[in-house]
C-alpha positions as CSV (number, residue, x, y, z in Angstrom):
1,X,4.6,-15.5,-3.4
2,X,4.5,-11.8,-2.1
3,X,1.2,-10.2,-2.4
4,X,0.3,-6.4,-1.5
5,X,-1.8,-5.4,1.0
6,X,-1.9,-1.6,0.2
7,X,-5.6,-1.7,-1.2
8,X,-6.6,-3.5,1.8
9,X,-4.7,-0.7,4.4
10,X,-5.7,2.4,2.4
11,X,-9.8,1.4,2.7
12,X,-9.1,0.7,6.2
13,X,-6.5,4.6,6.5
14,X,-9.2,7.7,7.7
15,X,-7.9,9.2,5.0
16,X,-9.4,9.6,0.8
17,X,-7.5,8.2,-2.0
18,X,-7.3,12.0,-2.9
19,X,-5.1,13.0,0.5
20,X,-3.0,10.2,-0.3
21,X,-2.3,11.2,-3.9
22,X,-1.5,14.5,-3.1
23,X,0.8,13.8,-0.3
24,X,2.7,11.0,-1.8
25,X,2.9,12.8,-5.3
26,X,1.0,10.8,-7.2
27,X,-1.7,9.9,-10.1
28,X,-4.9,8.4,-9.4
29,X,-3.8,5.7,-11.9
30,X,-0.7,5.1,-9.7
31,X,-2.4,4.7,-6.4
32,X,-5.1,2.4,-8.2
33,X,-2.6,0.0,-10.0
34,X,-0.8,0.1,-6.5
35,X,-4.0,-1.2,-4.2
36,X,-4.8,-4.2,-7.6
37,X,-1.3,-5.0,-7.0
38,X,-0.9,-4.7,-11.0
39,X,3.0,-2.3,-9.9
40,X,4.8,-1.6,-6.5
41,X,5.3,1.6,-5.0
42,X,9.4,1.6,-4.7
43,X,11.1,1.4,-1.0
44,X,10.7,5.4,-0.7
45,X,7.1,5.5,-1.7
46,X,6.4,2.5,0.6
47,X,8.3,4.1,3.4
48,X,6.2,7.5,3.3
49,X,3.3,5.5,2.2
50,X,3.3,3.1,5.3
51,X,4.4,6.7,7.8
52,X,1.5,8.6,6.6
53,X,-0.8,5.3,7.0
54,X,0.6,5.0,10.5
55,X,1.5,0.9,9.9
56,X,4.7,-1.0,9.7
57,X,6.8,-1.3,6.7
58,X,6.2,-5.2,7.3
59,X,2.6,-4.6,6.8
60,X,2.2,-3.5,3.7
61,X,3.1,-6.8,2.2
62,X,2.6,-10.2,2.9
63,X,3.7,-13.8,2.0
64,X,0.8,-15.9,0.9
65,X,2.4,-19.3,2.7
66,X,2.4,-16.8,6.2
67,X,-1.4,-16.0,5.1
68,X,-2.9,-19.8,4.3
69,X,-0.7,-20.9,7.4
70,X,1.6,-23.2,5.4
Protein backbone atom coordinates (compact mmCIF):
# COMPACT_ATOMS: atom_id res chain seq x y z
CA UNK A 1 0.00 0.00 0.00
CA UNK A 2 1.04 3.70 -0.95
CA UNK A 3 0.60 6.17 1.81
CA UNK A 4 1.24 10.07 1.58
CA UNK A 5 3.71 11.81 3.27
CA UNK A 6 2.64 15.41 2.33
CA UNK A 7 1.23 16.27 5.95
CA UNK A 8 4.46 15.08 7.26
CA UNK A 9 6.78 17.44 4.59
CA UNK A 10 4.48 20.50 4.72
CA UNK A 11 4.94 20.72 8.92
CA UNK A 12 8.49 20.09 8.38
CA UNK A 13 8.45 23.10 4.80
CA UNK A 14 9.49 26.92 6.42
CA UNK A 15 6.56 27.85 4.94
CA UNK A 16 2.37 28.27 6.45
CA UNK A 17 -0.29 26.21 5.09
CA UNK A 18 -1.49 29.70 3.85
CA UNK A 19 1.72 30.39 1.38
CA UNK A 20 1.13 26.97 0.15
CA UNK A 21 -2.50 27.50 -0.62
CA UNK A 22 -2.07 30.50 -2.42
CA UNK A 23 0.81 29.42 -4.49
CA UNK A 24 -0.56 26.08 -5.46
CA UNK A 25 -4.16 27.54 -6.06
CA UNK A 26 -5.84 26.01 -3.60
CA UNK A 27 -8.67 25.68 -0.64
CA UNK A 28 -7.74 25.12 2.85
CA UNK A 29 -9.99 22.12 2.62
CA UNK A 30 -7.87 20.83 -0.32
CA UNK A 31 -4.49 21.09 1.37
CA UNK A 32 -6.06 19.50 4.61
CA UNK A 33 -7.67 16.37 2.96
CA UNK A 34 -4.22 16.26 1.06
CA UNK A 35 -1.75 16.13 4.36
CA UNK A 36 -4.88 13.16 6.09
CA UNK A 37 -4.36 11.49 2.98
CA UNK A 38 -8.33 11.36 2.62
CA UNK A 39 -7.48 12.65 -1.78
CA UNK A 40 -4.23 13.05 -3.86
CA UNK A 41 -2.95 16.11 -5.24
CA UNK A 42 -2.80 15.00 -9.24
CA UNK A 43 0.87 14.62 -10.96
CA UNK A 44 0.85 18.57 -11.65
CA UNK A 45 -0.07 19.61 -8.20
CA UNK A 46 2.49 17.08 -6.77
CA UNK A 47 5.17 18.28 -9.20
CA UNK A 48 4.75 22.16 -8.14
CA UNK A 49 3.94 20.99 -4.72
CA UNK A 50 7.19 18.89 -4.16
CA UNK A 51 9.36 22.14 -6.37
CA UNK A 52 8.08 24.74 -3.99
CA UNK A 53 8.74 22.29 -0.89
CA UNK A 54 12.30 21.80 -2.29
CA UNK A 55 12.03 17.64 -2.07
CA UNK A 56 11.85 14.82 -4.61
CA UNK A 57 8.87 13.78 -6.38
CA UNK A 58 9.76 10.24 -4.80
CA UNK A 59 9.38 11.77 -1.42
CA UNK A 60 6.14 12.68 -1.28
CA UNK A 61 4.90 9.17 -1.12
CA UNK A 62 5.89 6.12 0.21
CA UNK A 63 5.30 2.30 0.22
CA UNK A 64 4.40 1.08 3.57
CA UNK A 65 6.48 -2.50 2.95
CA UNK A 66 9.75 0.11 2.16
CA UNK A 67 8.68 1.89 5.53
CA UNK A 68 8.16 -1.38 8.10
CA UNK A 69 11.35 -2.87 6.18
CA UNK A 70 9.46 -5.85 4.66
Amino acid sequence: MVYSKIGEIIKQSPFKREYIEKQLGISRNTLSNWCTGRTFPSVPQIIKLSELLNVKFEEMFEDEQNERGN
